[in-house]
C-alpha positions as CSV (number, residue, x, y, z in Angstrom):
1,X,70.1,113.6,69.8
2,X,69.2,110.4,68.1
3,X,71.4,107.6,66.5
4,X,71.5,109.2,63.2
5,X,73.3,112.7,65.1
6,X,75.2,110.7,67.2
7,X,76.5,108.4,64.3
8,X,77.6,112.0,62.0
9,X,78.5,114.6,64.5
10,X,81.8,115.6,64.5
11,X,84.2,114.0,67.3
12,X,84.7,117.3,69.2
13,X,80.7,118.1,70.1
14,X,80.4,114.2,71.0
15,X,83.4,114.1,73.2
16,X,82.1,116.4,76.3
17,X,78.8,114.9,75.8
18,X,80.6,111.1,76.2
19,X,82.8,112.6,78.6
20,X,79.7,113.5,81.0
21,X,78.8,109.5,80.8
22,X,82.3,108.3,81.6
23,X,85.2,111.2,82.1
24,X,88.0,108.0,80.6
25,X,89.4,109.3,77.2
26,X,90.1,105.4,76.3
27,X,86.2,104.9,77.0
28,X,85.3,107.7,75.0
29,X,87.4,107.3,72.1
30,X,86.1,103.8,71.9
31,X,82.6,104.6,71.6
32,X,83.6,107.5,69.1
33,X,86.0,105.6,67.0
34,X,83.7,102.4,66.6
35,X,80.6,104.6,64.8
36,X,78.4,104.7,62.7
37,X,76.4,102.0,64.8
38,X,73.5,100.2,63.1
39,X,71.6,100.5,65.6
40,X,71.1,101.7,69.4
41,X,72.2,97.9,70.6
42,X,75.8,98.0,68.7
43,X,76.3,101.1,70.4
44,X,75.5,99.8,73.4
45,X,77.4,97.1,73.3
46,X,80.6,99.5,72.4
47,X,80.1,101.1,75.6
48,X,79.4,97.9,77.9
49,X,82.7,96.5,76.7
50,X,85.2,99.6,76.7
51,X,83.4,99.8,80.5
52,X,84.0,96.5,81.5
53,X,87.6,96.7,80.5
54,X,88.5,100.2,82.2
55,X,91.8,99.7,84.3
56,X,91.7,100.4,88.0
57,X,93.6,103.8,87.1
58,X,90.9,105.1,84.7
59,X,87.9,104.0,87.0
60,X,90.2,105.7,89.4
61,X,90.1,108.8,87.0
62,X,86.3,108.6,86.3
63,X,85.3,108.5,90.0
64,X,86.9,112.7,89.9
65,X,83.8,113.7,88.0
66,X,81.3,111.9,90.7
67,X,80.0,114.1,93.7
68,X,79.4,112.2,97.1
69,X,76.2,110.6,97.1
70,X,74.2,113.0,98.6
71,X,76.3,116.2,98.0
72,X,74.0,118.6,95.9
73,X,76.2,119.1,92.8
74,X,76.8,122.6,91.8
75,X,76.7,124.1,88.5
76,X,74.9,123.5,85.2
77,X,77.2,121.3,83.6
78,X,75.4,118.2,82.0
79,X,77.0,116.1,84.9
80,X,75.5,118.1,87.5
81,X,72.6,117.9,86.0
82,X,72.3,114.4,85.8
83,X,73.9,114.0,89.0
84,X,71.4,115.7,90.4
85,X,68.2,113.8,88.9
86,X,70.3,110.4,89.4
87,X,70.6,111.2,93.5
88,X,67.3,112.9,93.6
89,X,66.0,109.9,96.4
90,X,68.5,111.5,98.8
91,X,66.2,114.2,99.3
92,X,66.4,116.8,102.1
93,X,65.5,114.8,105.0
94,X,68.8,116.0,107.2
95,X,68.9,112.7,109.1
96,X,69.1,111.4,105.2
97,X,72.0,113.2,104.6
98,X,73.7,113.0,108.0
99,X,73.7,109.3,108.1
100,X,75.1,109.8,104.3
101,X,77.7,112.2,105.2
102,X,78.8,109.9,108.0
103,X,78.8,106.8,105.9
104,X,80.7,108.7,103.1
105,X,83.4,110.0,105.7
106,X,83.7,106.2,107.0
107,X,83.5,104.6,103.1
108,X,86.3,107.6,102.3
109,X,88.5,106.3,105.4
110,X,88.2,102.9,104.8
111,X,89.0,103.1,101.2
112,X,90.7,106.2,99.8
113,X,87.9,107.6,97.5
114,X,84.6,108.6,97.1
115,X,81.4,105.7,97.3
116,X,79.8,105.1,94.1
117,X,76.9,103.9,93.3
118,X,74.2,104.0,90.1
119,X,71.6,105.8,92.6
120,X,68.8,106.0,89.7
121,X,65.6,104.3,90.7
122,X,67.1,103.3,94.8
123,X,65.3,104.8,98.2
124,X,67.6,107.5,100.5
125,X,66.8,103.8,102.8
126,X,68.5,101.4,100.2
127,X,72.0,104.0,99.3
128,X,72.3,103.4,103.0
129,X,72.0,99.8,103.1
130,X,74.2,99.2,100.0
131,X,77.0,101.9,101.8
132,X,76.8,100.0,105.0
133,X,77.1,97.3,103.3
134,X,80.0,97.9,101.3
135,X,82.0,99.1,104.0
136,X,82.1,95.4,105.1
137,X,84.0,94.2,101.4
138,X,87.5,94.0,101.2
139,X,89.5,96.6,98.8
140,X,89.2,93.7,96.2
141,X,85.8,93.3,95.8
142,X,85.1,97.0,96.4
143,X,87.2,97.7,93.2
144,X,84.7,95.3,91.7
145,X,81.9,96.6,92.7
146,X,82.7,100.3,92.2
147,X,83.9,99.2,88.6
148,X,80.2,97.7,87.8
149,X,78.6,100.9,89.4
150,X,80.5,103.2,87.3
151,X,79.7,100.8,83.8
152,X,75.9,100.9,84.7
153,X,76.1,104.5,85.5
154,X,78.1,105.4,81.8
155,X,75.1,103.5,80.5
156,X,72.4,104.9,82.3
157,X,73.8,108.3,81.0
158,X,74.6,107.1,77.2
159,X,70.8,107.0,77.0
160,X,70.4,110.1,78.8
161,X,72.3,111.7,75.9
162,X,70.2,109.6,73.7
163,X,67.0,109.4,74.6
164,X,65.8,106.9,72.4
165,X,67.9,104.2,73.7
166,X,67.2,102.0,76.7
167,X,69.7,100.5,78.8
168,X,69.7,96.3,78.3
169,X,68.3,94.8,81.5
């Protein structure tokens, strides 16, 4: 799909598609509502925003449609999918995915959901550091961070979608 598709399809074959970057109706119906976009940067920008101002019950909500890192998704949906390539550093080293079982279990305990984090482009080594990590931050910045993992991670998959776009550094 390129701009021009995106910009004139009708609502209702956009919505799953923008519901697979960010499963928040608010978020989606933002970026759906504030087309046509000029260009790949406006829409962009659309996204970054309504991400950055999800409420700690929708980022709540959008952490439902994230697997545990680690967990091989099941299915074909266009989440799996992605979830799949996005994770695909985890590989099937079992020590890998022991030690990411056992940090999941602990992150889980600790704070009442599942660990997030935009996986694309880290090492099985460095999920582990950041989840180690993590487990030190309080419930405040947790929330924080979790809410920045889940914007870069609607992002990441907004270009997916699209694949002429690049995410902004």
């Amino acid at each position: 799909m390129n701009l021009d598709s995106f910009n004139t399809a009708p609502p209702d074959r956009l919505r799953p598609v923008l519901a697979a970057c960010c499963d928040v109706p608010r978020w989606v119906d933002t970026v759906l509502t504030s087309r046509p976009y000029a260009d790949v940067d406006a829409l962009l920008k659309v996204a970054d925003e309504a991400a950055r101002a999800l409420t700690t019950d929708e980022v709540t909500q959008a952490l439902a449609a994230h697997p545990r890192i680690g967990d091989r998704p099941q299915g074909d949906t266009t989440e799996a999918n992605w979830s799949r390539t996005e994770q695909s550093a985890v590989g099937n080293d079992p020590s890998v995915r022991t030690a990411l079982a056992e940090g999941n279990q602990a992150y889980e305990a600790r704070f009442g959901q599942v660990f997030l984090i935009c996986a694309t482009g880290l090492t099985a080594p460095q999920i582990l550091t950041t989840l180690t990590r993590r487990l030190t931050n309080t419930p405040t910045a947790e929330a924080a961070e979790v809410h920045e993992e889940l914007r870069k991670i609607a992002l990441l998959r907004l270009t997916k979608a699209l694949p002429e776009t690049q995410v902004p550094a």
